[in-house]
NUTOR-559491 format. One line per field, with one value per residue (C-alpha): x, y, z. Coordinates in steps of 0.2 Angstrom, whole numbers. Layout:
<atoms>
east: (X ...) .
north: (Y ...) .
up: (Z ...) .
</atoms>
This chain:
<atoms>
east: (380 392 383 368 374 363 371 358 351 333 333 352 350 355 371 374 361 364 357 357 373 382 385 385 401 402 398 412 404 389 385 377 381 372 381 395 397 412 406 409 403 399 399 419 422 430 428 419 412 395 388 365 354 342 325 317 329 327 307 311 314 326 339 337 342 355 364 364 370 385 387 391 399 413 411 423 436 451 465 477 472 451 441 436 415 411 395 377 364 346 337 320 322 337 350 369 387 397 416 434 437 452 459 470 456 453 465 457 460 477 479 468 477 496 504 517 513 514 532 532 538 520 512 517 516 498 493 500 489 475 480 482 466 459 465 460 443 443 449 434 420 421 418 420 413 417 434 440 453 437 434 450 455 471 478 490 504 501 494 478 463 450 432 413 409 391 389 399 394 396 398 382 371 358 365 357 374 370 363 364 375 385 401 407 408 428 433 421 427 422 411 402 399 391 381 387 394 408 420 437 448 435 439 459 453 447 464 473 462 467 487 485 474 487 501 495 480 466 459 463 444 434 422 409 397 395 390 408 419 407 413 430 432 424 433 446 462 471 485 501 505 521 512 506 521 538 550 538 546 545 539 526 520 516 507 494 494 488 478 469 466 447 447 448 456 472 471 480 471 472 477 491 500 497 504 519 523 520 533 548 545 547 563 571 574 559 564 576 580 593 604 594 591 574 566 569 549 540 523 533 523 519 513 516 503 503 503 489 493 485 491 478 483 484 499 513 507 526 531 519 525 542 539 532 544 558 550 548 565 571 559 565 583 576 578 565 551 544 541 529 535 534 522 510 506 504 490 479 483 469 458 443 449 446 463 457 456 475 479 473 477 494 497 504 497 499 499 507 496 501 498 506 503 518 517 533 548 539 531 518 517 506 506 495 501 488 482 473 463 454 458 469 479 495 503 501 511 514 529 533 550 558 560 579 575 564 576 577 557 559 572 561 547 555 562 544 536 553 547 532 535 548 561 578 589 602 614 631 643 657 651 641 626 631 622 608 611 601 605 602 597 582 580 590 578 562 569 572 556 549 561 555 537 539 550 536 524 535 531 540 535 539 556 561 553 562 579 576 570 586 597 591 592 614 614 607 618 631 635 617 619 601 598 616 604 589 595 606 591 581 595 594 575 577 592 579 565 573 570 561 570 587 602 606 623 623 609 619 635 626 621 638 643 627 628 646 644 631 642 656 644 635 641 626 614 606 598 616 622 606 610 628 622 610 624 638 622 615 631 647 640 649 640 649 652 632 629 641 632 614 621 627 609 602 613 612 593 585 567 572 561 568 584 576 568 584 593 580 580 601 599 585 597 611 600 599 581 578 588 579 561 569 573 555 546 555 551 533 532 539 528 512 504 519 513 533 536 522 525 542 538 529 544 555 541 542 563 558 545 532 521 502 512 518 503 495 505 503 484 487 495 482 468 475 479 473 481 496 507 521 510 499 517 522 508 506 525 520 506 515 527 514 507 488 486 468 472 488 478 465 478 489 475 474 492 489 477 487 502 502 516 521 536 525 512 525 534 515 514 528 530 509 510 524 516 499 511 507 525 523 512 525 538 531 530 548 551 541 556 568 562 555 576 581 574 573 586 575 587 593 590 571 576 584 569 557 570 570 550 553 566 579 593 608 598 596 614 618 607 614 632 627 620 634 647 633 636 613 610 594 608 604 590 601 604 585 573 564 562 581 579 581 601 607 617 624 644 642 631 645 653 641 637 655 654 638 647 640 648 649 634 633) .
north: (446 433 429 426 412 394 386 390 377 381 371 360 343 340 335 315 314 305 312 297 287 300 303 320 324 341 358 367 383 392 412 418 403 392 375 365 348 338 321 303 293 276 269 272 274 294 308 322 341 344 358 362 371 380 371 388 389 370 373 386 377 388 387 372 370 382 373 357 366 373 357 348 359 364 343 342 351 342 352 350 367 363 356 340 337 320 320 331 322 325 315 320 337 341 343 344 344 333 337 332 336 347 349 363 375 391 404 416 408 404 425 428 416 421 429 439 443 429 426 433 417 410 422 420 401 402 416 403 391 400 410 393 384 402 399 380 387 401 390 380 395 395 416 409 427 423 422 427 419 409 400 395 380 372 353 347 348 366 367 378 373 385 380 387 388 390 408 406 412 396 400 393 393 411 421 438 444 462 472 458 459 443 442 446 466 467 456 464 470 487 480 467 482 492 476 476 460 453 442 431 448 453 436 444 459 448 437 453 458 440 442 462 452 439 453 465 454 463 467 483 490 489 494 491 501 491 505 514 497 498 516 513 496 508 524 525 518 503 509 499 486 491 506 495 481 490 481 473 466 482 466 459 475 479 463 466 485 477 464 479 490 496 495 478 484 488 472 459 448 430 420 411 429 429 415 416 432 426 412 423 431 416 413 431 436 440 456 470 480 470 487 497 498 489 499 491 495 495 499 514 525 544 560 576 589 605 617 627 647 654 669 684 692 674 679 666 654 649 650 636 627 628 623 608 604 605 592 580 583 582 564 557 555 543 526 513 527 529 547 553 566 585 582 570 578 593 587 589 608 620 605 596 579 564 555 539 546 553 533 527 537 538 523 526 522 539 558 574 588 606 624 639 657 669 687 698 685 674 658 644 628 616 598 582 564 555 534 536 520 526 546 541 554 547 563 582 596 614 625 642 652 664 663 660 644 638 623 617 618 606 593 592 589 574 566 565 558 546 538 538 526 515 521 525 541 538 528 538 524 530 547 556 566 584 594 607 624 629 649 657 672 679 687 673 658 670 672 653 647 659 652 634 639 646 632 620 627 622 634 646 661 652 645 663 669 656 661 678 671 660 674 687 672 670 688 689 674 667 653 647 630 627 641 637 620 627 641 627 618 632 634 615 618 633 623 606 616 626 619 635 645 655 642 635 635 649 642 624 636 645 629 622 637 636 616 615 630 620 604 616 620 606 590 580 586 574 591 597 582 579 597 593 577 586 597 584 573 589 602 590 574 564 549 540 557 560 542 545 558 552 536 549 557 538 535 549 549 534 543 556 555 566 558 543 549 558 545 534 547 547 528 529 541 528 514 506 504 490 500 514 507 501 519 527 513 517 536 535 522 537 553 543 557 567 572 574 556 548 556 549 533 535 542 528 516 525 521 505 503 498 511 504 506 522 529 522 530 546 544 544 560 570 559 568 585 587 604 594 600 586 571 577 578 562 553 561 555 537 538 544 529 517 526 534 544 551 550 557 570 574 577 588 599 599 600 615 624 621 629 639 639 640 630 618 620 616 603 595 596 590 573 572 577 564 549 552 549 570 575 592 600 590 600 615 614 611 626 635 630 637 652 653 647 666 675 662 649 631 616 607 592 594 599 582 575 582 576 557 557 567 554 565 557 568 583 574 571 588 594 583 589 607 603 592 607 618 607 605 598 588 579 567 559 554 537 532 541 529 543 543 523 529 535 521 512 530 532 546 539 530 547 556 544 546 565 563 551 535 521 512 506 486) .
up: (492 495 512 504 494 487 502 519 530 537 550 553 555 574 578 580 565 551 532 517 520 530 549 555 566 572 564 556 552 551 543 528 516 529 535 533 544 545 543 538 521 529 510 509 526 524 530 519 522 517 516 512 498 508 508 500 487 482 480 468 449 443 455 458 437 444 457 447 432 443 454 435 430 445 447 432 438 442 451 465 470 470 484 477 475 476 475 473 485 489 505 511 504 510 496 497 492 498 495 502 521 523 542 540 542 532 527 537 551 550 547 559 573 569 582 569 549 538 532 512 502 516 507 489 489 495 482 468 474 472 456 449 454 447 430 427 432 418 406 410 409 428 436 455 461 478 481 499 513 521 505 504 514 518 519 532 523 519 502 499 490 481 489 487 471 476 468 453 436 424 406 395 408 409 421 432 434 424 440 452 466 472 481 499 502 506 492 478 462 457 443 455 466 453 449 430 420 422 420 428 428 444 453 449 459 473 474 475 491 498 495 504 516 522 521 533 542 532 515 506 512 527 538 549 537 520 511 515 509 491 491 493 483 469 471 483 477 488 498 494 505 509 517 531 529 530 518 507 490 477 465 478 480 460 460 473 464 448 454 463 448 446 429 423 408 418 429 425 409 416 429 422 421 440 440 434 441 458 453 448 465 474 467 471 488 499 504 496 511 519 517 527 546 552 566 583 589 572 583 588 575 577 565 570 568 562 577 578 580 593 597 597 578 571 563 569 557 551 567 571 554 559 576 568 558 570 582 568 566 584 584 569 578 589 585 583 581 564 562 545 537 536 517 525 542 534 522 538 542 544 543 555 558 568 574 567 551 552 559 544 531 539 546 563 580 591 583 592 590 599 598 601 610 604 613 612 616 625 618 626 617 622 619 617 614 606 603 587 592 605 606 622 629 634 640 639 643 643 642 645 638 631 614 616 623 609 604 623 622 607 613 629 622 609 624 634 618 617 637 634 619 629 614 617 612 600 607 610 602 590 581 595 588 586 600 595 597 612 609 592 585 587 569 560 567 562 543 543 548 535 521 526 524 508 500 507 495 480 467 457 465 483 480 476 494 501 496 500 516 519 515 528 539 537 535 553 559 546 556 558 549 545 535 523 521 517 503 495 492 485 474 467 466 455 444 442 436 423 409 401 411 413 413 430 431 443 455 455 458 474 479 483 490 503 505 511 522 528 531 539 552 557 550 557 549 537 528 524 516 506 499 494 487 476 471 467 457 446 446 450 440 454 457 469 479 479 484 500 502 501 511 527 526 529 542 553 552 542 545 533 520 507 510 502 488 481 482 475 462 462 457 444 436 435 430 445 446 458 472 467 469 485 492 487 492 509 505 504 520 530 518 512 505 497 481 476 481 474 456 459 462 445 434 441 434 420 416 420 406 419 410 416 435 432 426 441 451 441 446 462 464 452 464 479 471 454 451 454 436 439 440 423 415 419 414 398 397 400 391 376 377 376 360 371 358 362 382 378 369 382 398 387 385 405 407 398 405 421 415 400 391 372 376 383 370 356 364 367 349 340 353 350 331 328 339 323 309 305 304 295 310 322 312 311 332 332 321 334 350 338 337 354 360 351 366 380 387 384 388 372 382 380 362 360 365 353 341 343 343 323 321 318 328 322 328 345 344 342 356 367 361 366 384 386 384 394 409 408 423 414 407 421 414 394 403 411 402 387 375 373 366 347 352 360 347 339 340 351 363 375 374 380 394 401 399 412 425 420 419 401 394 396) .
</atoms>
C-alpha cells in the first residue's frame, strides 16, 4: 500500500536536531510514508524538505539497490511541475531525500480547508500541472504509482508540483509489481488493485481520482472499510461528477469519465493527451449552464420514496405509486429544493434499504418516505422527513381524509416539507402558478393513477394498459387535465417505438388531439407542454414550436427531469449537441438512475462520434438493468461505427435473445454482414426485410439504414424518399445519426433535410 512506502522513520530525530549538514525545523507531516521535516541546508543557506528510509528497509540490500536506483533515476527529472531532489544522503544510518521546500502546503489541504468547491478553471489548471509532470515522467520510464492530492504540493504563486516518487516503478530496474500491491486505496487503479502489472495509464486512473477529488471534495471511492473502496475502484463504476457538482462542464466531466475507466484499454493512452484536453477546456467557458436557473439552496436536496401500501388486501399499490408521484410533483414546484425524480426513487421500491445508501446513490441530504392505509373513501397517509446522514427525523406527520381531499393531503404535506427546509413557495410574481384542483372525481383520479403506473413500466404490453387506463380516466372526467397529459404521452411512446410496428401516424395524430386538451386545461402543467412538444418534434416537425414548448416545461418547473431529456433529445436531433449534453447532463443530476436517461446520454455521445463515451454510457445502463433492450441497441450501434466486429457480434446475439425478432435478426445481419466485407449473406438479409415489409409496416428509415452499411446509396435515397412522403416520425434522426454519413454530399440530401425542418446543412 501506498502508506507503506520506502520512506518510514523508526525512531524521528528530535526536533531542534541537526542530521549531516541540516538543521531540523519543525515536522511537516507524519503517516504511513514515515517523516518529512522542513529544514535548513546550512551549506547553501536554503530551506529544503526531507524526508527518511526506514532504518529496516535500508539494512535490507535490495531496497536499498532499490531506492538508489529510483532516487537516480526521478534525480533526472527536470520539470516545472516535479519536486526538485537535491540530494540522496546517508549519516549514521539514517538515509534521506532531501528535496525543494514548497510553502503552499498540499492539495489536499487546500480541498480539505476551502470553505466553497474549488472554482473549475482552479481545478483544471492544477489537473494540467500534474497531467504534465505525469507525462515527462513517462517519457522517462517513470510509473509514479502513488499519485494523490497529498503528494501533490503547491508553490506560493499557485503552481502545483508532483512529489513522492518513493513507490514508483522505474523502467529497467526488476520490479515486484506482478501480484504486489502499492498505491493508496482511494486513488488505486483497478489493475493495481488486483496486484497485476501495470503501466503509466494506472497513474491516468489515479489523476482522474484527483480532478473528481478537488471538484466535489472527495475521491470517486471511499470508505472506512478498505476492502469496500478495492470493491468499488474494481467493479463499481464512478458516478459522474456532475452528479455531486450541478453544472459541471459536459467536457470536464468526459475527462474525469475516461481517466476513470477500469479498463486501461479505454482510458486515455498518455498523458500528453490529458494534457491537451485539459487545455482546450481552459479556454472555453467553465460552465455551459448560464441559461438555466441555478438553485437558490443547492443543499435543499430530497427523494421521495415510494409509499408503502398498507392497507389490509395490499392491493392499493398504484394508489401509493401515484401518491408518490404527485408529491414529487407538488415539491418539485418549489424553488431552490432539488427534487430526484420519479425513475430513481423508484429504483428503491419493495426493497430493504438504509437511507445512507439512498443519500449516496442519489445524492441528496434528506428522503420523504410514507405509507398509506386506504379503506372505502377514506385514506391515512403517514409521513417521515428524513437526514440521510444520521437517520434524523426532521418531522412526521399523519393525515386523515376522505378521498375527496387527497390533493389537499398532498399540497399540505409539500408545504411542511418546504418549512422544514427554510425553502420558499413559488413566488407569485407576473404568471401565478395555476391552483390544483382540490375536488376531483373519484373514478377518474383511480384510472389515472393506474395509467401512470402502467406507462412507468415502459413496455409494449404497458403503454397499451396505460392508454386504456387514461381513457376511462376522461371518460369519467373529461376535464381532468392530467389524464389528457398522460394518454398523449402513451400515444408518442407507442409512435417512437414503431419501428416494426403498424405506422404511427394515427398515434402521433391522438397525440395532439390529447396534448392540447391537456394545454386547454391546465396551462401550467409542465407535463402538458412536454406532451405537445413531443408532438410538434415527432408529428408537426416544428422545431422552434417544440423548443418553446420544452423551454415553458423548464420554466414552470426546472425539476422536471423529463423535460430535460426531451429536449436534450430535441437538440441532439437538430445537431445541437453541446446544448444537448447540456440538458441531460441536467436530466440525470435530477433522475441518477433513469435507465432512459442514461441510454440517452449515450445516443447523444453517439451523434457526436464520442463512441468509447457512448459505450460507456451504454454499460452503465445494461450494469444497472441488464435486461435493459435500448442500452444493448445502442451499444451495439456504437460499437458497429467503430468497426467491433467480434463485440458487435457477441451483444447482437444478446440483443437477441432479449427481443426476438426477424426484423431485428436481419437488420443484425446485413449491418454485421456488411461491416466483414461478406456482402452476399449481408444481401441476402436485406432480401429477408423486403419480404418481411409485405406483411408488416417496418419504417423505410431503418431500411435506409441497412442500405448505406451495403453501400447502396440510391436505395437509401429512395427509402428515405418514401418515409419522407409517409410523414416517419424516425425521420428525426436523418440529420444526427452517423450511420447516415454515406448520404451527406447526395443532391437530395439538403432536400430532404428541409422536408424534416432543419435548417440547411452548413
Amino acid at each position: 500500500m501506498g502508506d507503506n512506502g520506502i520512506f518510514a522513520l523508526s525512531s524521528p530525530p528530535a526536533m531542534a536536531a541537526r542530521i549531516a549538514h541540516y538543521e531540523l525545523l519543525e515536522r511537516i507531516s507524519e503517516g504511513g510514508m514515515g517523516v518529512v521535516y522542513r529544514a535548513r541546508d546550512t551549506k547553501l543557506d536554503r530551506l529544503v524538505a526531507l524526508k527518511f528510509l526506514s532504518r529496516d528497509l535500508g539494512s535490507c540490500e535490495e531496497d536499498l539497490a532499490a531506492f538508489l536506483h529510483e532516487a537516480r533515476a526521478i534525480s533526472q527529472l527536470s520539470h516545472p511541475n516535479i519536486a526538485t531532489i537535491y540530494a540522496v544522503e546517508e549519516d549514521e544510518g539514517d538515509r534521506f531525500l532531501a528535496f525543494e521546500y514548497l510553502p503552499g502546503g498540499t492539495l489536499k489541504d487546500v480541498i480539505q480547508s476551502a470553505p466553497e468547491p474549488l472554482e473549475m478553471s482552479q481545478i483544471v489548471r492544477w489537473g494540467t500541472h500534474v497531467a504534465r509532470a505525469l507525462a515527462h515522467a513517462h517519457r522517462h520510464g517513470i510509473v509514479h504509482r502513488d499519485v494523490k492530492s497529498s503528494n501533490v504540493l503547491l508553490t506560493a504563486d499557485g503552481l502545483a508540483k508532483l512529489t513522492d516518487f518513493g513507490v514508483a516503478q522505474v523502467a529497467g530496474r526488476r520490479d515486484g509489481s506482478t501480484g504486489e500491491t502499492v498505491g493508496t486505496a482511494a486513488y488505486m487503479s483497478p489493475e493495481q488493485v488486483q496486484g497485476t502489472p501495470i503501466d503509466k495509464r494506472s497513474d491516468l486512473f489515479s489523476l482522474g481520482a484527483v480532478l473528481f477529488e478537488m471538484s466535489v471534495g472527495r475521491p470517486p471511492f471511499h470508505d472506512a472499510n478498505q476492502a469496500v473502496i478495492f470493491y468499488d475502484v474494481v467493479h463499481t463504476p464512478a458516478p459522474p461528477v456532475s452528479t455531486l457538482r450541478p453544472h459541471t462542464p459536459v467536457r470536464f466531466d468526459s475527462i474525469v469519465a475516461k481517466l476513470l475507466q477500469k479498463s486501461p484499454d479505454r482510458r486515455y493512452q498518455t498523458a500528453d493527451e490529458v494534457v491537451a484536453d485539459l487545455e482546450s477546456l481552459r479556454s472555453e467557458p467553465t460552465s455551459g449552464f448560464s441559461r438555466l436557473r441555478l438553485p437558490e439552496h443547492p443543499d435543499a436536496t430530497i427523494a421521495v420514496l415510494p409509499f408503502v401500501d398498507m392497507s389490509p388486501e395490499r392491493d392499493q399499490e398504484y394508489f401509493c405509486d401515484g401518491m408518490t408521484e404527485e408529491i414529487i410533483a407538488a415539491l418539485s414546484e418549489i424553488k431552490g429544493l432539488k427534487v430526484v425524480s420519479r425513475t430513481s426513487s423508484f429504483e428503491f421500491k419493495n426493497r430493504a434499504y438504509d437511507v445512507r445508501e439512498i443519500g449516496s446513490k442519489l445524492r441528496v441530504d434528506t428522503v420523504l418516505e410514507g405509507s398509506v392505509r386506504k379503506a372505502g373513501d377514506r385514506v391515512r397517509i403517514a409521513v417521515q422527513h428524513i437526514k440521510v446522514a444520521d437517520g434524523f427525523h426532521l418531522w412526521s406527520d399523519r393525515y386523515e381524509r376522505s378521498l375527496e381531499d387527497v390533493f389537499a393531503i398532498q399540497e399540505e404535506i409539500a408545504e411542511a416539507i418546504a418549512g422544514n427546509l427554510r425553502c420558499k413557495l413559488l413566488e407569485q410574481r407576473d404568471t401565478p402558478p395555476v391552483k390544483r384542483k382540490t375536488a376531483v372525481n373519484l373514478d377518474a383520479y383511480n384510472s389515472y393513477l393506474a395509467g401512470r403506473y402502467h406507462i412507468n413500466q415502459r413496455g409494449k404490453e404497458a403503454v397499451l394498459k396505460a392508454m386504456d387506463c387514461f381513457r376511462d380516466a376522461v371518460r369519467a372526467d373529461e376535464e381532468y387535465a392530467p389524464a389528457w397529459s398522460g394518454l398523449a404521452e402513451a400515444y408518442v411512446l407507442s409512435a417512437a417505438r414503431s419501428i416494426f410496428e403498424a405506422d404511427p401516424a394515427e398515434s402521433l395524430a391522438e397525440a395532439d388531439k390529447a396534448a392540447r386538451r391537456a394545454i386547454e386545461l391546465d396551462g401550467g402543467s409542465p407535463e402538458a407542454h412536454v406532451a405537445l412538444a413531443l408532438v410538434r418534434m415527432r408529428k408537426d416537425w416544428d422545431w422552434v414550436g417544440a423548443m418553446a414548448e420544452f423551454e415553458r416545461a423548464i420554466e414552470l418547473n426546472e425539476n422536471h427531469a423529463p423535460a430535460h431529456h426531451q429536449y436534450a433529445m430535441c437538440l441532439a436531433f437538430q445537431n445541437r449537441l453541446d446544448e444537448a449534453l447540456e440538458h441531460i447532463g441536467r436530466a440525470r443530476e435530477l433522475d441518477p438512475l433513469s435507465l432512459l436517461i442514461l441510454t440517452a446520454r449515450g445516443r447523444i455521445l453517439h451523434f457526436a462520434r464520442r463512441y468509447d463515451e457512448a459505450i460507456d454510457e451504454c454499460r452503465r445502463a445494461i450494469d444497472l438493468n441488464p435486461d435493459f433492450q435500448q442500452a444493448w441497441f445502442d451499444l451495439l450501434m456504437s460499437l458497429g461505427e467503430k468497426g467491433e466486429i467480434e463485440e458487435g457480434l457477441e451483444i447482437s446475439r444478446k440483443l437477441l435473445e432479449l427481443a426476438p425478432d426477424a426484423v431485428l435478426r436481419s437488420v443484425i445481419d446485413a449491418r454485421i454482414y456488411a461491416l466483414m466485407g461478406e456482402m452476399d449473406k449481408a444481401r441476402e438479409a436485406r432480401a429477408r426485410l423486403t419480404e418481411l415489409g409485405a406483411t408488416r409496416h417496418i419504417s423505410p428509415v431503418l431500411l435506409a439504414v441497412v442500405d448505406t452499411g451495403l453501400g447502396d446509396i440510391e436505395g437509401a435515397i429512395a427509402n428515405l424518399d418514401r418515409a419522407l412522403a409517409l410523414r416517419d416520425n424516425q425521420l428525426v434522426y436523418v440529420q444526427c445519426e452517423p450511420s447516415f454519413d454515406p448520404i451527406r454530399h447526395h443532391p437530395r440530401y439538403a432536400e430532404l433535410l428541409a422536408g424534416v425542418g432543419f435548417e440547411p446543412a452548413r
